[in-house]
C-alpha positions in Angstrom: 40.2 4.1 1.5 40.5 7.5 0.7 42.9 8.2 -2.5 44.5 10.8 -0.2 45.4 8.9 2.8 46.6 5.7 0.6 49.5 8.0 -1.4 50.4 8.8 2.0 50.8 5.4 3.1 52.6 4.6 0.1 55.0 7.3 0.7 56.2 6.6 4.4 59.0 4.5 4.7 58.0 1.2 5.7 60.7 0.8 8.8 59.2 3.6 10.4 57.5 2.3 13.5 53.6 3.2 14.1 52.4 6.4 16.1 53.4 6.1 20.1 50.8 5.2 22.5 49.4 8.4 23.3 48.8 10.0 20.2 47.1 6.3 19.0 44.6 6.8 22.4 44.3 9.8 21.1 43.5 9.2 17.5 41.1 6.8 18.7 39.3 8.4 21.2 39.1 11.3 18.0 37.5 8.7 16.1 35.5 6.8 18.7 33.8 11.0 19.3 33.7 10.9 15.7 31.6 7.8 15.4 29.6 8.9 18.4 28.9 12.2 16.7 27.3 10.4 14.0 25.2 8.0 15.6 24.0 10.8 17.4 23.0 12.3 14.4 21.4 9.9 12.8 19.4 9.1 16.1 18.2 12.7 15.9 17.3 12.4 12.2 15.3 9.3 13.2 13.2 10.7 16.3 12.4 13.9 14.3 11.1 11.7 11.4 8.9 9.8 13.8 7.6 13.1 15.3 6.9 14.8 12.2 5.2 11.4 11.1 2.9 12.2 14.2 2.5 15.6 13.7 0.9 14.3 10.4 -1.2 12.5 11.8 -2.3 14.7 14.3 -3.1 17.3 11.6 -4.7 14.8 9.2 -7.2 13.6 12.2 -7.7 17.0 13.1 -8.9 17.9 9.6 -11.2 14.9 9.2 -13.0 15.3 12.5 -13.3 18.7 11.3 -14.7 18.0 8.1 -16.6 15.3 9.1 -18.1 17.0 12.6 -19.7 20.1 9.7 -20.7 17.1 7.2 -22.3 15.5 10.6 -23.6 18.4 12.0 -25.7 19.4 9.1 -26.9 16.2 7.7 -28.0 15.0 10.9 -29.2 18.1 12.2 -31.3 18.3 9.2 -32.7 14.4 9.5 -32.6 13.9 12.8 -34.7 17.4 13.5 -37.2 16.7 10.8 -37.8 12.9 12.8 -38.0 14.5 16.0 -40.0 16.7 15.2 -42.6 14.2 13.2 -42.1 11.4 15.8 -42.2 12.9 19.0 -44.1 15.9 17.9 -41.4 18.5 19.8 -41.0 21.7 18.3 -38.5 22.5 15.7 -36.1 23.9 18.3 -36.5 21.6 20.3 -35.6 18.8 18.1 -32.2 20.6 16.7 -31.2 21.5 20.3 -31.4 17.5 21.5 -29.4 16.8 17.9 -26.7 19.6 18.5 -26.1 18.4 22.1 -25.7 14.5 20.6 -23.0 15.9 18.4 -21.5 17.9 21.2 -20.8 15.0 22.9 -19.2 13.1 20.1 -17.1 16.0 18.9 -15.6 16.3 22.5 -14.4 12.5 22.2 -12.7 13.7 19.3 -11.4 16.5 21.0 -10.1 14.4 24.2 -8.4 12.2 21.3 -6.3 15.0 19.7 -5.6 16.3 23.2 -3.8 13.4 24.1 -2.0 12.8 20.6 -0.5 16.5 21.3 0.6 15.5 24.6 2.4 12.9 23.1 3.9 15.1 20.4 7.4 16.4 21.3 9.5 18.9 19.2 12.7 18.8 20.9 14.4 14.8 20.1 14.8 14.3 24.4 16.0 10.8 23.6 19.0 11.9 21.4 19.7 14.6 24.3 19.7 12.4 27.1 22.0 9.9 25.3 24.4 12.5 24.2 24.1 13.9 28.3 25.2 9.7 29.2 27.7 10.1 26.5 29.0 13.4 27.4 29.3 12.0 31.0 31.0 8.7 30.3 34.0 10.5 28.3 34.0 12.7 31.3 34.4 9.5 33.7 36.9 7.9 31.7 38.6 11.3 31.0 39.0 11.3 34.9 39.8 7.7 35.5 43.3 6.4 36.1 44.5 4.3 33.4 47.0 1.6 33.6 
């Protein structure tokens, strides 16, 4: 308990009677939007975290197929020519153009995989919005309900 509000208990006479009815409804409908507030909040805090966690991994995928597509590109674009060209006998050109369009093809599945990943990605929390939009509708319900 707060130091504040327990030296005002201790100085209110202790034959006065509680708060009336309406201003207790009304205290705890304060603290029931209180405690909504906060789960709200920390709802928020929870779907950004678990965006941002795959917006990391987004980036870090994007940055190994990057490095790895260069490392691939000239490693087997220098191998894979050379055997072409020694086992089948094509021309050099020919043999790095059937290699480049190999790794064309596997880039582009990498591609279609970080495509789908930033589909997926959203900035704005929508969960936290649409349960503060239920919320924000239910108060307005009960608001407008009769009570008995």
């Amino acid at each position: 308990m707060h130091p504040t509000q327990h030296e005002h208990e201790d100085t209110r006479p202790s034959d006065t009677p509680g708060p009336p009815g309406v201003i207790s409804l009304l205290h705890g409908i304060v603290e029931d939007v209180k405690r909504l507030g906060g789960q709200q909040v920390r709802l928020a805090i929870h779907e950004l975290q678990l965006e941002g966690a795959r917006a990391v991994s987004i980036v870090a995928t994007a940055v190994i197929t990057g490095i790895l597509s260069g490392l691939c590109l000239l490693f087997l674009l220098l191998t894979a020519a050379a055997a072409l060209h020694d086992i089948a006998g094509l021309a050099m050109w020919m043999s790095c153009g059937v290699i480049a369009l190999i790794l064309i093809v596997a880039v582009g599945g990498f591609l279609m995989y970080l495509k789908r990943q930033a589909h997926r990605f959203r900035l704005v929390p929508i969960r936290t919005f649409h349960t503060m939009k239920e919320d924000a509708q239910w108060i307005k319900a009960w608001i407008a309900s009769p009570r008995t």
